[in-house]
C-alpha positions as CSV (number, residue, x, y, z in Angstrom):
1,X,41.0,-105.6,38.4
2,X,44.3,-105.0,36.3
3,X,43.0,-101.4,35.6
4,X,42.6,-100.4,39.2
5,X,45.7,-101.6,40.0
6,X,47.3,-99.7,37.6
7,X,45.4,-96.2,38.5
8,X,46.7,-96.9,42.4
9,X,50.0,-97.6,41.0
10,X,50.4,-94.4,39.3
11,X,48.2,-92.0,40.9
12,X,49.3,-89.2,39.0
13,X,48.0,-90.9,36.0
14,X,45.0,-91.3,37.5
15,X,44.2,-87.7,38.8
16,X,45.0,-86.4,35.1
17,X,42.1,-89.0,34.1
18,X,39.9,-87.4,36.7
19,X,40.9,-84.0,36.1
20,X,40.2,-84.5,32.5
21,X,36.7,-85.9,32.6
22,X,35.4,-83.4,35.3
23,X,36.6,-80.6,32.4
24,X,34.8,-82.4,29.7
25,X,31.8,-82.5,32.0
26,X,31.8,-78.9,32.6
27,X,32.7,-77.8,29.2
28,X,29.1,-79.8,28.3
29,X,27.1,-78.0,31.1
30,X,28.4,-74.5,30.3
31,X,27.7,-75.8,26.6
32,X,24.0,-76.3,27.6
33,X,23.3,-73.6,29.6
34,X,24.5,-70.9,26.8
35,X,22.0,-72.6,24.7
36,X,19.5,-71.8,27.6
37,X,20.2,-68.7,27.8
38,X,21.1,-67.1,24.9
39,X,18.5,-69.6,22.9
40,X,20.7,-70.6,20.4
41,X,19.8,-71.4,17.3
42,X,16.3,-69.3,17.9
43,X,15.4,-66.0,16.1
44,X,12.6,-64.1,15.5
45,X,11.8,-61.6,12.6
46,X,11.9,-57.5,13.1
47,X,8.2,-56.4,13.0
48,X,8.4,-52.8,10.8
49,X,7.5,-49.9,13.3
50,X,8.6,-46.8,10.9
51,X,5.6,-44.1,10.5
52,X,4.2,-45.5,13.2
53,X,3.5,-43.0,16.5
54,X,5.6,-43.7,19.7
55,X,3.1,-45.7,21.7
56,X,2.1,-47.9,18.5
57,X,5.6,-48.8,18.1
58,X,6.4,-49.6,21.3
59,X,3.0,-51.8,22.0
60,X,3.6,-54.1,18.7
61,X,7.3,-54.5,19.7
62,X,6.3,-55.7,23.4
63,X,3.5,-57.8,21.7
64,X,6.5,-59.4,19.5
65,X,8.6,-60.2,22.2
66,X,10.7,-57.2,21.6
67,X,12.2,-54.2,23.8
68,X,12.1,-50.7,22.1
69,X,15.2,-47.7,23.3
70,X,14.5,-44.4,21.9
71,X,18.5,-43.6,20.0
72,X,17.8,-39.8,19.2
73,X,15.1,-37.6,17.9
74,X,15.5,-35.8,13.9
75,X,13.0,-33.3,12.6
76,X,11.2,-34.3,9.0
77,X,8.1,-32.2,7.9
78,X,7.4,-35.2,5.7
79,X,6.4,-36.8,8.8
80,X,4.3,-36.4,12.3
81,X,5.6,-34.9,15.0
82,X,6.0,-38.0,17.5
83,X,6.4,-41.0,14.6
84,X,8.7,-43.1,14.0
85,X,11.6,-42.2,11.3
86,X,14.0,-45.1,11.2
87,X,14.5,-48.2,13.3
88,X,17.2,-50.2,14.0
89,X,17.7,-53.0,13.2
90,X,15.8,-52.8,9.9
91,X,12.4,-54.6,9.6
92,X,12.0,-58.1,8.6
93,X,15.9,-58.6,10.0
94,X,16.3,-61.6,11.7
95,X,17.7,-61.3,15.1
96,X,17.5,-62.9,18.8
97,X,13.9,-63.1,20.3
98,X,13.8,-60.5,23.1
99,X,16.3,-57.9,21.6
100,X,16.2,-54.2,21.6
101,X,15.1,-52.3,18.9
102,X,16.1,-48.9,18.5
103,X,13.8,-46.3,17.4
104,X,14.7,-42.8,15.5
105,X,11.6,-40.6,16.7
106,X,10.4,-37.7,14.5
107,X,11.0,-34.3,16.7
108,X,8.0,-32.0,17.4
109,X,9.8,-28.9,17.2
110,X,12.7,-28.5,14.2
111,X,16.2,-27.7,14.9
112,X,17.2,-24.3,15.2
113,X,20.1,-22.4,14.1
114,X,22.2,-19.3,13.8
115,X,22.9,-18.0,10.8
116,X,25.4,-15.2,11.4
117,X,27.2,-15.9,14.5
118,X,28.8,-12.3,14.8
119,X,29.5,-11.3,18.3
120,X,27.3,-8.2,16.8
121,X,23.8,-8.9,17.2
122,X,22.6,-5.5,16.6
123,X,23.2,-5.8,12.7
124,X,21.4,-7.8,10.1
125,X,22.3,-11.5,9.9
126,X,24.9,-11.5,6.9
127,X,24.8,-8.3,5.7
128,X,27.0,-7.6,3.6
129,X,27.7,-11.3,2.0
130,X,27.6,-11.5,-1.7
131,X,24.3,-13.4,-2.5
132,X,26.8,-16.1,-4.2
133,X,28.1,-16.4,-0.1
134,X,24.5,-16.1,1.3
135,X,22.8,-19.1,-0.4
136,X,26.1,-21.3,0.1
137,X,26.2,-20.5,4.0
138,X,22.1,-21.2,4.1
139,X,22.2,-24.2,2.2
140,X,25.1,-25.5,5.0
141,X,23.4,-24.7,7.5
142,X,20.0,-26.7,6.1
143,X,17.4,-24.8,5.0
144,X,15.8,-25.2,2.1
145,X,12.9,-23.1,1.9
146,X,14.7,-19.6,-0.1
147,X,13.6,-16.9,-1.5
148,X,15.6,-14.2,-3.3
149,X,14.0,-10.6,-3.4
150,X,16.9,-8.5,-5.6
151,X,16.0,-4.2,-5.0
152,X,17.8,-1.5,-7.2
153,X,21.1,-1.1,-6.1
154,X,25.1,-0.7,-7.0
155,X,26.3,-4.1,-5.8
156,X,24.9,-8.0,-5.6
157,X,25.5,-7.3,-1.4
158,X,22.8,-8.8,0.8
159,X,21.0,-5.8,2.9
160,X,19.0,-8.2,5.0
161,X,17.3,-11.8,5.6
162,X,13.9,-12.3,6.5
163,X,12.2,-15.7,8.0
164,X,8.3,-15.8,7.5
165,X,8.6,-11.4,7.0
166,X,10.2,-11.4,10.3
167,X,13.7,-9.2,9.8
168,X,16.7,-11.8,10.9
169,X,19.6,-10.4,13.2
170,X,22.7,-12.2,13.8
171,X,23.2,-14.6,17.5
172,X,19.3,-15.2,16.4
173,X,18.1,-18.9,16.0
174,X,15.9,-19.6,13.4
175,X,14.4,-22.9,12.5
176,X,15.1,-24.9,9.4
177,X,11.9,-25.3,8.1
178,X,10.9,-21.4,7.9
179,X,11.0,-19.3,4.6
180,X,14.5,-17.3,4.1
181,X,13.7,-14.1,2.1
182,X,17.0,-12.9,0.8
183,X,16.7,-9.0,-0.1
184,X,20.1,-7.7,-2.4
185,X,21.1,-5.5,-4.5
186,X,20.5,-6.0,-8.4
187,X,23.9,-4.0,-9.3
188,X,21.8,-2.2,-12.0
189,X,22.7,1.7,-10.6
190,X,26.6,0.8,-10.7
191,X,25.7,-0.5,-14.6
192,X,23.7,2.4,-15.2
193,X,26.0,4.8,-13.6
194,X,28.8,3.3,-15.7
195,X,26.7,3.5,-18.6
196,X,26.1,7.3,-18.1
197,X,29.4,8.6,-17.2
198,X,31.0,6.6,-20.4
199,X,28.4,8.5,-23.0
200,X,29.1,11.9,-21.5
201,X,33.4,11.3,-22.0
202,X,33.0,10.1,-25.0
203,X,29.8,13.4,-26.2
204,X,33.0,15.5,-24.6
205,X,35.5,14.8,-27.3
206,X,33.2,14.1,-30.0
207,X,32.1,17.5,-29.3
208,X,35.8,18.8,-28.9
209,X,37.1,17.3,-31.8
210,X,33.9,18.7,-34.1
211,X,34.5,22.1,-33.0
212,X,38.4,21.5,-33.6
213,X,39.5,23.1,-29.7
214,X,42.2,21.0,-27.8
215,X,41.8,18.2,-25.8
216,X,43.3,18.7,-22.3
217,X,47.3,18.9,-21.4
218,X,49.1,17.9,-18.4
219,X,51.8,20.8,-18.6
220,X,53.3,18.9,-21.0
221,X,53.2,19.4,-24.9
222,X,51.0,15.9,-24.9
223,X,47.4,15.6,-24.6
224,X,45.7,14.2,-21.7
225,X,45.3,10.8,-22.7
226,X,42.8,8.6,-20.8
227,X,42.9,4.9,-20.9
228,X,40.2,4.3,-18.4
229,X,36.4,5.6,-17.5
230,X,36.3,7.5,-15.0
231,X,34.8,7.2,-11.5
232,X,33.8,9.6,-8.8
C-alpha cells in the first residue's frame, strides 16, 4: 500500500507516529485508573459525630465508610468528659468516600495553669497586684469563675488568692474551671486616716485663730504656711 511505503520510506516519520499513539494510550490508562482509585466523580456526605462519646463517633464513622484521627483534646464543662467537641470536616460536608475525619475530643481533666510564675514560691500568688492587674492577668490566663472578697485596709493591693478556699502560692498550677477568691484591701483606712488628720489641722488653727496666738514661724518673720495635709 502507498501508506506503508511511505512509513518505510521515512522511518523517522513513522516512529513519531508510534511514539505518539503509545502516549495517547497511556495517557488514557493512567486517565482510567485515577478514576479507579481516587473514585472520581464519587462523594459521600459527613455523618455529624459532635456530642457524641469517643466510641459512638468512631463506630457511625466506620459504619459510613469513614476513618476517624483524634487532632487534639480541649476542656469544656459544657460538655462530657470523653465527647466529641468539634469535627473536621464539618457535618453534612461533602467529601471523598473513605476519608478521615478529624475529631476534637472533650478532655477529662481541665488545663492547668500558673498564675504567678515568680521564681518565689513561698509568697502568695500576686500579692501585691492592684485588683485592676489581678482580674486582667486572671482573665488572660482563662478563668472565669471570680470572686472579689475586699477587707479593711489602706490600699486596693491584693493580700492573697484562693481556689475552692484553698490559699494559692506562686509556681502552683491551678485549674481553669475552679473558683478564684480575690481577697484586697478596700482603701477605706488610708480615706479615713486622711479624713482624720485633715479635721484635726484644720480644729488646730480654727482654735489658734479664735484665741488670737500665732500660727507657727520658720525663723523667719512669715508664718508657717502649709499648702499640703500632712502625712506621717
Amino acid at each position: 500500500m502507498r501508506g506503508d511505503k511511505y512509513l518505510r520510506q521515512h522511518p523517522v516519520i513513522a516512529n513519531i507516529l508510534i511514539i505518539f499513539l503509545v502516549g495517547l494510550i497511556g495517557i488514557f490508562i493512567i486517565y482510567l485508573s485515577l478514576g479507579l482509585f481516587t473514585r472520581h466523580g464519587e462523594f459521600a456526605e459527613v455523618p455529624g459525630v459532635e456530642n457524641m462519646s469517643y466510641s459512638q463517633a468512631i463506630t457511625n464513622l466506620r459504619e459510613k465508610g469513614f476513618k476517624a484521627d483524634i487532632r487534639d483534646s480541649i476542656y469544656n464543662e459544657d460538655i462530657e468528659p470523653g465527647y466529641v467537641v468539634e469535627q473536621f470536616p464539618a457535618p453534612g460536608a461533602k467529601v471523598k468516600p473513605g476519608r478521615k475525619i478529624f475529631l476534637y475530643i472533650n478532655s477529662v481533666h481541665p488545663r492547668e495553669m500558673i498564675i504567678d510564675s515568680d521564681n518565689s514560691s513561698s509568697d502568695y500568688a500576686l500579692k501585691g497586684y492592684s485588683l485592676r492587674q489581678g482580674l486582667a492577668k486572671l482573665e488572660e490566663l482563662g478563668f472565669k469563675k471570680v470572686n472579689v472578697v475586699k477587707v479593711p485596709g489602706e490600699s486596693d493591693r491584693i493580700i492573697r488568692l484562693l481556689a475552692n478556699g484553698n490559699v494559692i502560692t506562686k509556681m502552683e498550677k491551678v485549674p481553669v474551671n475552679r473558683l478564684i477568691t480575690v481577697e484586697v484591701y478596700d482603701g477605706m483606712l488610708r480615706e479615713e486616716t486622711d479624713s482624720l488628720l485633715m479635721d484635726e489641722f484644720l480644729d488646730y488653727f480654727t482654735e489658734a485663730d479664735d484665741s488670737g496666738q500665732e500660727l507657727p514661724k520658720t525663723g523667719g518673720e512669715e508664718p508657717l504656711i502649709i499648702d499640703e495635709p500632712f502625712y506621717e
